[in-house]
SERO-326569 format. One record per atom (N, C-alpha, C, O): x, y, z. Coordinates in steps of 0.05 Angstrom, whole numbers, padded with zeros to 5 digits, always signed. Each point is the difference from the previous one (the first is absolute). Layout:
% SERO-326569
XYZ...
END
This chain:
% SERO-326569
+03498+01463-00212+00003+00023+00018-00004-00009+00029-00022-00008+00007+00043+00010+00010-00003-00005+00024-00006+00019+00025-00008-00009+00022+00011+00032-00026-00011+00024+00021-00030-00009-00002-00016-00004-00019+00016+00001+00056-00026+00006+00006-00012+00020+00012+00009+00018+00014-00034-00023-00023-00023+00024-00003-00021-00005+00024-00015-00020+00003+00018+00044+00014-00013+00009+00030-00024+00013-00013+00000+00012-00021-00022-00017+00037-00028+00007-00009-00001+00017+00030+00005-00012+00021-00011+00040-00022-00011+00009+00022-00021+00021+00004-00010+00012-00019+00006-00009+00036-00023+00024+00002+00006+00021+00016+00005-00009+00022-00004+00034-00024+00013+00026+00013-00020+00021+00003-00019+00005-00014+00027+00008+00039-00022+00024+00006-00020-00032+00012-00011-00011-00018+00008+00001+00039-00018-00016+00010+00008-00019+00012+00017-00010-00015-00019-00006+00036-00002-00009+00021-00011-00030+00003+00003-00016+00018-00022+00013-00049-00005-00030-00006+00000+00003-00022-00004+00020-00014+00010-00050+00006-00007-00008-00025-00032+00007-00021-00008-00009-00022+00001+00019+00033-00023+00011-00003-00007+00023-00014-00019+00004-00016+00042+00015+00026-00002+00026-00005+00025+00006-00011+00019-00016+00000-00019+00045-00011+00020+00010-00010+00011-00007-00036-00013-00016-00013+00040+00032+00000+00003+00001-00022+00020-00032-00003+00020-00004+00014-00029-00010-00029+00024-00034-00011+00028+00010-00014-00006+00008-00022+00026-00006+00026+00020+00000-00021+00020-00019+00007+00007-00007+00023+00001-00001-00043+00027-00015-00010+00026+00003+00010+00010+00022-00007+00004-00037+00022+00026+00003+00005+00014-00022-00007-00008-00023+00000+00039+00035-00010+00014-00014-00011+00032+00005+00007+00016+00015-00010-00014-00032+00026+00038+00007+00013+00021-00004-00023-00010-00009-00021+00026+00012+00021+00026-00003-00008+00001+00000-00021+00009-00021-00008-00017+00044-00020-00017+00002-00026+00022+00006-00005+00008-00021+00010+00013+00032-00017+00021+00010-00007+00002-00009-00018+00000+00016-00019+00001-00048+00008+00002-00019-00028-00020+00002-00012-00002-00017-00018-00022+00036+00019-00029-00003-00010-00002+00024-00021+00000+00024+00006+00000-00034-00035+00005+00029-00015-00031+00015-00003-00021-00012+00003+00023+00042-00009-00027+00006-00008-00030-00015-00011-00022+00006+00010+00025-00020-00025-00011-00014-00009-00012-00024+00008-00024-00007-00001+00050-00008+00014-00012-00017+00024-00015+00011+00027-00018-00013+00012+00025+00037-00003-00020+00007+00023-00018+00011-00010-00013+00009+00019+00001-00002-00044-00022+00012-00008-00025-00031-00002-00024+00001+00004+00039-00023-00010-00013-00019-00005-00003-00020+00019-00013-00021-00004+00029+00027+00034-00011-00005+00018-00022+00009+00017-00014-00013+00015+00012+00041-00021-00020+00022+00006-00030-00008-00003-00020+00000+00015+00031-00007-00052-00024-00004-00003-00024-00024+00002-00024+00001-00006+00040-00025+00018-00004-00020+00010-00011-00004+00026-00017-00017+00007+00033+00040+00007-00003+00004+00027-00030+00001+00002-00017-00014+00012+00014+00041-00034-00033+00013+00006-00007+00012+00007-00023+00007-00007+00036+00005+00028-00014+00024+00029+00018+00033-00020+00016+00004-00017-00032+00011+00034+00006+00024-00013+00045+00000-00004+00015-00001-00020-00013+00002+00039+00033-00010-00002+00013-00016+00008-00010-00019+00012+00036+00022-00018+00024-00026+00009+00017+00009+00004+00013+00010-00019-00006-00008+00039+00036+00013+00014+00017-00012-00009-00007-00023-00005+00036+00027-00002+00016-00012-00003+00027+00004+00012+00010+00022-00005+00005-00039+00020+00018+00009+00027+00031-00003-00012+00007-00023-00002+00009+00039-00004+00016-00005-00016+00030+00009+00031-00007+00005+00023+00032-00006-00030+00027+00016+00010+00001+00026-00014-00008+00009-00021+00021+00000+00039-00009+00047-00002+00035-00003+00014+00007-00011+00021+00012+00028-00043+00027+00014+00005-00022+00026+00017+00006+00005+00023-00022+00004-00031-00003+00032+00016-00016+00001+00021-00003+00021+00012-00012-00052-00002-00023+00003+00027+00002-00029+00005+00015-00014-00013-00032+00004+00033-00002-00019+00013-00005-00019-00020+00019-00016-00002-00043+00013-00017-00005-00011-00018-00014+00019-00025-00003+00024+00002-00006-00040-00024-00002+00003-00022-00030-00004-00005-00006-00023+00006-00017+00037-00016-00033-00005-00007+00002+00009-00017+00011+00021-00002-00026-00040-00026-00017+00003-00020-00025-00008-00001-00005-00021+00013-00015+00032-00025-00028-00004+00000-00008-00010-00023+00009+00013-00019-00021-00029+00013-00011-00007-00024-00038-00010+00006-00009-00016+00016-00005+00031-00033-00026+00004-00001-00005-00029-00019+00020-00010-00010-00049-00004+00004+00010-00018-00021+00001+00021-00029+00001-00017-00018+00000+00031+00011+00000+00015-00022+00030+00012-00005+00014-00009-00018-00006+00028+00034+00017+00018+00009+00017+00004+00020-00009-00006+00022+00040+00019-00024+00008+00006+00031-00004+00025+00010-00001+00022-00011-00001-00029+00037-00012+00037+00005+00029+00012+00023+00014-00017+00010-00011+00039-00006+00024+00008+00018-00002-00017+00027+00017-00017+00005-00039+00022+00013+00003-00004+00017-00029-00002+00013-00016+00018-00004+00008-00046+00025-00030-00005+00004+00003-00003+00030+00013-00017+00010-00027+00034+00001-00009+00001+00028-00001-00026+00012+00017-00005+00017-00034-00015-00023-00009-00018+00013+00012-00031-00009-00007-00022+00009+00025+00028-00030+00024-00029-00004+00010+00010+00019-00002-00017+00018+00018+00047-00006+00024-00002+00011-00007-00011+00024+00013-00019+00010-00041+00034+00002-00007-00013+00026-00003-00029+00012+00001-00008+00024-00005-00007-00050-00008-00031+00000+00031-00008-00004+00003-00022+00011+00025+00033-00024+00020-00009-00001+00008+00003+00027-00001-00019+00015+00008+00038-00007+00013+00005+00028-00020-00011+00030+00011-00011+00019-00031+00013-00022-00020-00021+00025+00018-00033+00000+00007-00015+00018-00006+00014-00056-00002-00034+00004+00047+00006+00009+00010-00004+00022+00001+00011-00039+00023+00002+00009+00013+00005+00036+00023+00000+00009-00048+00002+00003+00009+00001+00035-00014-00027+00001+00018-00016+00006-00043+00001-00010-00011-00018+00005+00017-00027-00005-00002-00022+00012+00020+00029-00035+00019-00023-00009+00027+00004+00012+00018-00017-00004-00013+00035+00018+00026-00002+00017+00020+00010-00015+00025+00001+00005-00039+00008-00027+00032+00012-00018+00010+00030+00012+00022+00009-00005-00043+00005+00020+00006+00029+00006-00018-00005+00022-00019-00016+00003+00032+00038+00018-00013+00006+00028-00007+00021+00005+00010+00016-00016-00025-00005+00032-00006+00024+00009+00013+00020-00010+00021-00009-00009-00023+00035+00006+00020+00022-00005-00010+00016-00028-00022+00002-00011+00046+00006+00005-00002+00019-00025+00012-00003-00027+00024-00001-00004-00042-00001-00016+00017-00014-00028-00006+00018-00028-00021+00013-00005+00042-00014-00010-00005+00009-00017-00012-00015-00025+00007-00024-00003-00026+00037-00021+00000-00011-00029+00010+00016-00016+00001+00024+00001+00009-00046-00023-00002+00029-00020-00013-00014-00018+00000-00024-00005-00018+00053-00012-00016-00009-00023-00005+00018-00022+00013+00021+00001-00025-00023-00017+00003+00019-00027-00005+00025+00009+00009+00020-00013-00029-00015+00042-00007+00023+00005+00018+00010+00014-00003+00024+00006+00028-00039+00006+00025+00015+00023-00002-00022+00009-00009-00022-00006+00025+00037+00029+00008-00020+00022-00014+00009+00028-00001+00023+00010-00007-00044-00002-00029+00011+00015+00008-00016+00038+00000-00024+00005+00004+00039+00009-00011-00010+00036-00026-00022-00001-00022+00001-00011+00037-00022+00030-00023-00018+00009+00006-00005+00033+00021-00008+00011-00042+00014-00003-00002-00009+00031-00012-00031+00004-00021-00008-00010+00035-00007+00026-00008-00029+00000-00005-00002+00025+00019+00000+00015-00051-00001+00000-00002-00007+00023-00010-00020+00003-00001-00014-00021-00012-00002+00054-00001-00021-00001-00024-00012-00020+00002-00022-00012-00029+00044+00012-00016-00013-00019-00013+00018-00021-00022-00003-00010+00044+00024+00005-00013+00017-00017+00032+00010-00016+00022+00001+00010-00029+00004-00032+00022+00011-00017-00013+00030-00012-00022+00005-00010+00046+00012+00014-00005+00032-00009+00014+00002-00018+00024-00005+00002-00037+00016-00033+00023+00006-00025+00000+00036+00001-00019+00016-00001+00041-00013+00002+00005+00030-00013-00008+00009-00028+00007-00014-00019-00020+00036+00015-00012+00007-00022+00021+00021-00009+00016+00007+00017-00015+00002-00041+00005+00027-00011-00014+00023+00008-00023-00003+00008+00032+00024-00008-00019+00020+00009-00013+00016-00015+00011+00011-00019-00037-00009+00026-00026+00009-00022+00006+00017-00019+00012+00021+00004-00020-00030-00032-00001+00027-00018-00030-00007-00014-00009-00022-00005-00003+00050+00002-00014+00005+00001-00003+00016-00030+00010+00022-00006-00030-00042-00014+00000+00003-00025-00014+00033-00010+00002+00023+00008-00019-00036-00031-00019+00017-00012-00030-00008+00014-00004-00024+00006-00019+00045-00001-00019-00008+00008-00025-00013-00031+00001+00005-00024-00013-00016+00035-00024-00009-00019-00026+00008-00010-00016-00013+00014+00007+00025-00027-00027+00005-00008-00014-00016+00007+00011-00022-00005-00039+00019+00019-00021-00015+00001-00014-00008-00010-00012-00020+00007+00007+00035-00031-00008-00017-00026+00020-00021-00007-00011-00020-00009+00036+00019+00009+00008-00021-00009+00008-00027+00010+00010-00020-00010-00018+00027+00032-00001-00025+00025-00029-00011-00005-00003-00023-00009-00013+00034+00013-00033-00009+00001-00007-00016-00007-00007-00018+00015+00007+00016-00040-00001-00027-00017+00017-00027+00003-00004-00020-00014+00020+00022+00031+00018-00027-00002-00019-00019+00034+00013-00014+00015-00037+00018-00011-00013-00019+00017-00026+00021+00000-00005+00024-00001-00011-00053+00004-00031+00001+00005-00013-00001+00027+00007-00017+00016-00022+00033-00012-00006+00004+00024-00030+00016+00008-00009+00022-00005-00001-00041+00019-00021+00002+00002-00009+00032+00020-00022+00010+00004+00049-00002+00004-00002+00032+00000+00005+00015-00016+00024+00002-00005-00045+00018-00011+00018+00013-00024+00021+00007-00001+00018-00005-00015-00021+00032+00048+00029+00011+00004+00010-00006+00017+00001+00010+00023+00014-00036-00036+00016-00011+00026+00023+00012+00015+00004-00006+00023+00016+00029-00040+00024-00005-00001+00003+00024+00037-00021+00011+00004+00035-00006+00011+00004+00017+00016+00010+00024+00000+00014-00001-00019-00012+00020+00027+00012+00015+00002+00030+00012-00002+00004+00023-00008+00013-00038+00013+00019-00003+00002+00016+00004-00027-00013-00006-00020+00050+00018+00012+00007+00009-00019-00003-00041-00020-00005-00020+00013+00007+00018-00032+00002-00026-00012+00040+00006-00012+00008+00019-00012+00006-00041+00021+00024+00010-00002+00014-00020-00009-00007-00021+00010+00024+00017-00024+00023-00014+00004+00015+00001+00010+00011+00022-00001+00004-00046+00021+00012-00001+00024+00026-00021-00006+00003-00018-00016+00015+00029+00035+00016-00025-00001+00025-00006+00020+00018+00017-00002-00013-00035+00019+00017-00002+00012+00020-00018-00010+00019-00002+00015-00017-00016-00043+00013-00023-00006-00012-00001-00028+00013-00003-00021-00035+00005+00024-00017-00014-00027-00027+00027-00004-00005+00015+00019-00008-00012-00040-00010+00032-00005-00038-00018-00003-00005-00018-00017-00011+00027+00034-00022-00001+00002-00023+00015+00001-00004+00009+00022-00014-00004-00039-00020+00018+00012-00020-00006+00025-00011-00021+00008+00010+00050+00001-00019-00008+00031-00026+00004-00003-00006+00019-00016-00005-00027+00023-00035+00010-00008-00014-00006+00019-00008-00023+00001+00000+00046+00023-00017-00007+00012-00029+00002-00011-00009+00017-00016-00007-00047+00031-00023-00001-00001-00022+00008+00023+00008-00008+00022-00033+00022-00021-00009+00011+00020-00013-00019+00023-00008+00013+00019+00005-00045-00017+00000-00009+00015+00007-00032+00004+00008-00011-00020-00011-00002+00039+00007-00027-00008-00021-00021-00009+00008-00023+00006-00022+00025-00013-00032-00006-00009+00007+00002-00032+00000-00016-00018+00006+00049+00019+00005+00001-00041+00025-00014-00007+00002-00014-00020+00013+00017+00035+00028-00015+00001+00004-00027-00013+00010-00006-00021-00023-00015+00046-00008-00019-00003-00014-00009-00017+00003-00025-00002-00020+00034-00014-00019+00001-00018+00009+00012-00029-00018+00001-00017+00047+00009+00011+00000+00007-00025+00011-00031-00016+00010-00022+00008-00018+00037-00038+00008-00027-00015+00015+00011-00019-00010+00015-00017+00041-00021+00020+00015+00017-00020+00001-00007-00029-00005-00024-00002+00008+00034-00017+00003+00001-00030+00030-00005-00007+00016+00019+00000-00009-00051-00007+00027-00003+00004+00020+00017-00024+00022+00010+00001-00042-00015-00022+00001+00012-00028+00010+00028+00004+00017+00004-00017-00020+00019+00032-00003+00021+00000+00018+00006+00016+00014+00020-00002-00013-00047+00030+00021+00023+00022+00027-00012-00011+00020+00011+00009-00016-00036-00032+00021-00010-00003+00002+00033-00023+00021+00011+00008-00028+00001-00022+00007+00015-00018+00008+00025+00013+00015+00015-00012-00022-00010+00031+00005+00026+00020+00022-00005+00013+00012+00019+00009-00004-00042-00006+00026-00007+00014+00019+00006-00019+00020+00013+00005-00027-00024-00029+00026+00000-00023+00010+00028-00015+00020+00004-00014-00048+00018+00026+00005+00025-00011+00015+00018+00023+00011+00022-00005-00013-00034+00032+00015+00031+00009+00021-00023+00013+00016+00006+00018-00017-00035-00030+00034-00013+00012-00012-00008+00031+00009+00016+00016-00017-00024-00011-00008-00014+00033-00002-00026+00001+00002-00012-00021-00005+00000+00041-00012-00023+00013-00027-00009-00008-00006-00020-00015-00009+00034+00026-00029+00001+00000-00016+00027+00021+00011+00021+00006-00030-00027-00001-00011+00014+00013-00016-00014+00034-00014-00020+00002+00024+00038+00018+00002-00014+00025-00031+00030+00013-00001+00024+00003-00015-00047+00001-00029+00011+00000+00003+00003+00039+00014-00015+00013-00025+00028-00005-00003-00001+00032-00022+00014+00012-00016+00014-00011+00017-00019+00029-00023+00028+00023+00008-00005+00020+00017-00018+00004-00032+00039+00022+00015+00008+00031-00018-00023+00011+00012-00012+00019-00026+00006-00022-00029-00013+00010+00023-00028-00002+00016-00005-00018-00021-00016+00051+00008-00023-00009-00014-00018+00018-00016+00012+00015+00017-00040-00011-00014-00022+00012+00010-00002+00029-00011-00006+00021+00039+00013-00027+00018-00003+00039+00007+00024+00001-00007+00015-00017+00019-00010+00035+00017+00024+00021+00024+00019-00030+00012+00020+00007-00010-00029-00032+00013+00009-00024-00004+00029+00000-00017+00016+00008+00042-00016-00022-00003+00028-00010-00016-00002-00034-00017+00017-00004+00020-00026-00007-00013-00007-00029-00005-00031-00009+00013-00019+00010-00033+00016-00028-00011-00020-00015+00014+00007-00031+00003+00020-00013+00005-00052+00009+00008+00008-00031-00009-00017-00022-00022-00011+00005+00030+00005-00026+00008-00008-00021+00002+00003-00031-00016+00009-00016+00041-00021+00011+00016+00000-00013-00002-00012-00033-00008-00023-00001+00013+00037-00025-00006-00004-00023+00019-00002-00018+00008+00021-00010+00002-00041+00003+00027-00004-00018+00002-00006-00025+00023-00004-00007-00045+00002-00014+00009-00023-00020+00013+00000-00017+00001-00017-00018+00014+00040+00021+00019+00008-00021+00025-00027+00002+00013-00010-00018-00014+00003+00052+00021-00016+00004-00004-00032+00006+00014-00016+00012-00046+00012-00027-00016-00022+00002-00008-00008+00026-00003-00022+00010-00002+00053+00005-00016-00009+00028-00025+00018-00002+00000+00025-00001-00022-00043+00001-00026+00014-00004-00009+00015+00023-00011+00022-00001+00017-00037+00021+00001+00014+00036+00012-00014+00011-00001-00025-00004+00019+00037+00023+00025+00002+00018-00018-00013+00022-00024+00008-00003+00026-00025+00022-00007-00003+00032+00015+00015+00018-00012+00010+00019+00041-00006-00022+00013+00019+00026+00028+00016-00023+00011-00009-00021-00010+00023+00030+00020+00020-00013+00011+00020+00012-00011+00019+00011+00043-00024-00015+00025+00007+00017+00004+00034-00010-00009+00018+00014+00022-00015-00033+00005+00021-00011-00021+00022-00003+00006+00023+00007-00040-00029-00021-00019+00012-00003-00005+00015+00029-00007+00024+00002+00011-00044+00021-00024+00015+00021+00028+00022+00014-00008+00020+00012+00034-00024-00015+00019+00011+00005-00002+00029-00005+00009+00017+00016-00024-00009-00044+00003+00015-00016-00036+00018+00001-00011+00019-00010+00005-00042+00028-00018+00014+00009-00005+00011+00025-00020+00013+00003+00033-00017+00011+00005+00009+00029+00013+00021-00007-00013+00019+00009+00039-00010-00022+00012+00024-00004-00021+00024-00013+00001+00024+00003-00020-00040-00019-00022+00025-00014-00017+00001+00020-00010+00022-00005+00000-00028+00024-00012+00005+00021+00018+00019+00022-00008+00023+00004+00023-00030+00006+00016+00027+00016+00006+00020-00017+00006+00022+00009-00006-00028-00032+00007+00032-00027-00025+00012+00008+00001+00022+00010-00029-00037-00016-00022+00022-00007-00023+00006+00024-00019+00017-00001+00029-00042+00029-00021+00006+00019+00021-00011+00030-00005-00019+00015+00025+00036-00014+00020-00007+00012-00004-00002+00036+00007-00016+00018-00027+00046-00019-00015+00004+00021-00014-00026+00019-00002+00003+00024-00007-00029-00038-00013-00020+00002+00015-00024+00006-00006-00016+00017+00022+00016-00031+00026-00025+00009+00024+00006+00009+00008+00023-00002+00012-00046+00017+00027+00011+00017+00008-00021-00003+00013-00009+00019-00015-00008-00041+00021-00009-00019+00004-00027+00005+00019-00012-00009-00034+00002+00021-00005-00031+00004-00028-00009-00006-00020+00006+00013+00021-00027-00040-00025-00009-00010+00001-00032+00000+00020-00014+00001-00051+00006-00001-00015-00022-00001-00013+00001-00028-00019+00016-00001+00023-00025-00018-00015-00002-00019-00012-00027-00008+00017-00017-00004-00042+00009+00001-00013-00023-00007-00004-00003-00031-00009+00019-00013+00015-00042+00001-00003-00010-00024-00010-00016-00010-00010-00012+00019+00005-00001-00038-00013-00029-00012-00025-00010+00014-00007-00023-00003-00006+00037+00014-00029-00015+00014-00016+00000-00026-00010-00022-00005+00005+00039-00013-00010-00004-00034+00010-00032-00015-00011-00012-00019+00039+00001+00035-00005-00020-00016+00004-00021+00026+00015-00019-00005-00022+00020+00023-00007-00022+00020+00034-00006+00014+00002-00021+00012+00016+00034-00013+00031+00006+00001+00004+00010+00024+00024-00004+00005-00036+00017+00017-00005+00026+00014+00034-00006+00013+00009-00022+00007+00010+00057-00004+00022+00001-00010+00007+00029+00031-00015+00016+00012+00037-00021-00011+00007+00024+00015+00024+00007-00003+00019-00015+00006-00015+00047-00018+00020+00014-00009+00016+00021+00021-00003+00025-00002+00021-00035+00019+00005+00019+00015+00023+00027-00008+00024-00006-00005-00030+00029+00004+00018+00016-00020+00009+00027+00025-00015+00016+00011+00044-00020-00007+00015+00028+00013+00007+00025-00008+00021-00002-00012-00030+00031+00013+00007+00015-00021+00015+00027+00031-00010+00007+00021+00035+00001-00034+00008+00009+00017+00007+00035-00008+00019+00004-00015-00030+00013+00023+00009+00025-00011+00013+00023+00021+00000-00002+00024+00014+00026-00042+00011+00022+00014-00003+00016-00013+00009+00001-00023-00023+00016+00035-00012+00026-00018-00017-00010-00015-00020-00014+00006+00030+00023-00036-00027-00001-00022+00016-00024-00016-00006-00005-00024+00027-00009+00037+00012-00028-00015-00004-00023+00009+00000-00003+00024-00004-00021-00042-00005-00023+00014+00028-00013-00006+00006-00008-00022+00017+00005+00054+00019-00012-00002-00005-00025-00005+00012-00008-00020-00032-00018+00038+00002-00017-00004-00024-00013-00007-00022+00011+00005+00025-00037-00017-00023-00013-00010+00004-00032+00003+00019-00012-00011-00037+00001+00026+00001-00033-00001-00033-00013+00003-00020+00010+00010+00025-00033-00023-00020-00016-00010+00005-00025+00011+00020-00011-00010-00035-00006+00031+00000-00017+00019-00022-00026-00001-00020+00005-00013+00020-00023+00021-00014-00017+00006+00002-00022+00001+00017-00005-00017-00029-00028+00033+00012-00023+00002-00006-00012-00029-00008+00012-00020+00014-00037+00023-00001-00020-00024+00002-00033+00020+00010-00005+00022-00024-00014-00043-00001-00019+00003-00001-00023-00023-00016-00002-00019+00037-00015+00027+00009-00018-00020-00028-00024-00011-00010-00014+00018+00001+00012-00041-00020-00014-00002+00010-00032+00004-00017-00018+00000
END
């Protein structure tokens, strides 16, 4: 197999920080099977795969090492950063298409913006049945806030936590949130609070293992989807441009920049932003 494999890091500014995924140009000859088993080689939560698109600019598949998933926030950002850095694309406006549509990408000089789907807004959650999926040295940790499933691309529950102290400090039950994922069909569950370390609008992180990610460091789609449930339920508070911080729980520290654009009581637009750097 001769396609080579780009190691990068997205949502972050060094090598240091931010989510690792896999890129892989000119996959087109790469059957299912083979990109599942590059995936899983790879290691990192995903692996992009850059194929030719009859209907958009180019072609993304995702492969998890387990699974393929529609479509992942933070390959696309690490694909399209490294695709201006390599001279194959310049500045401007591009399209993908992917299992979830065909999606807007803004290519600037050091930041890439992905277009989201626009929010739908699931069933809400009982709190008893969240509770148990992390330990926490606050009994009642969980916030106020509706517990929801969300989704701009990919379907996540939101769960605020009441500060960044308990936040920081929970220890999730992989056993439990992987079984909660598999019953109402999600991702995982994308844990947050208002409370953050910089100038942010939220602190997060992210719970997957349904898709063999125990915790996320930066995440494209989740915080997307969380910015739209935040102008849904405290709209009064935000005007639609967020900073969200990630991965400092695993020494990753991550920045999610998310655009949410509305009229009236609709959210026309939605994009999910941030640099990348080639390891």
């Amino acid at each position: 197999m001769t396609n080579h494999i780009y190691r990068v890091t997205a949502f972050s500014d060094s090598m240091d920080g931010g989510n690792l995924a896999g890129v892989v140009l000119d996959a087109d000859s790469l059957s299912e099977e083979q990109m599942l088993g590059i995936a899983k080689d790879v290691g990192y939560s995903e692996t992009a795969f850059v194929m030719k698109s009859t209907k958009a600019d180019f072609k993304v598949r995702f492969f998890t090492p387990t699974d393929e998933v529609d479509l992942c926030g933070h390959a696309t950002i690490a694909t399209f950063n490294l695709l201006r850095d390599l001279g194959i694309i310049k500045v401007g406006d591009y399209t993908q298409e992917t299992k979830a549509g065909i999606l807007e990408l803004q290519v600037l000089d050091d930041y890439v913006y992905m277009e989201q789907n626009a929010p739908k807004y699931y069933e809400i959650l009982d709190k008893n049945e969240i509770e148990g999926c992390f330990d926490s040295f606050q009994r009642d940790y969980i916030g106020d806030m509706p517990i929801q499933i969300v989704s701009t691309g990919l379907k996540d529950i939101i769960l605020q936590v009441k500060d960044l102290e308990t936040l920081l400090g929970l220890r999730p039950n992989i056993e439990k949130i992987n079984l909660i994922s598999r019953k109402h069909n999600v991702v995982g569950i994308h844990a947050f609070c208002l409370e953050t370390l910089s100038d942010g609008e939220a602190h997060v992180r992210n719970f997957a293992p349904r898709y063999g990610i125990n915790e996320e460091s930066a995440t494209g789609t989740a915080n997307a989807a969380l910015a739209c449930y935040l102008m849904k339920y405290q709209k009064h508070e935000f005007h639609g441009d967020f900073v969200i911080e990630q991965g400092y729980s695993m020494m990753r520290p991550s920045k999610i920049m998310v655009k949410v654009r509305v009229a009236g009581d609709d959210t026309m637009q939605v994009y999910v932003g941030g640099s990348a750097v080639l390891i």
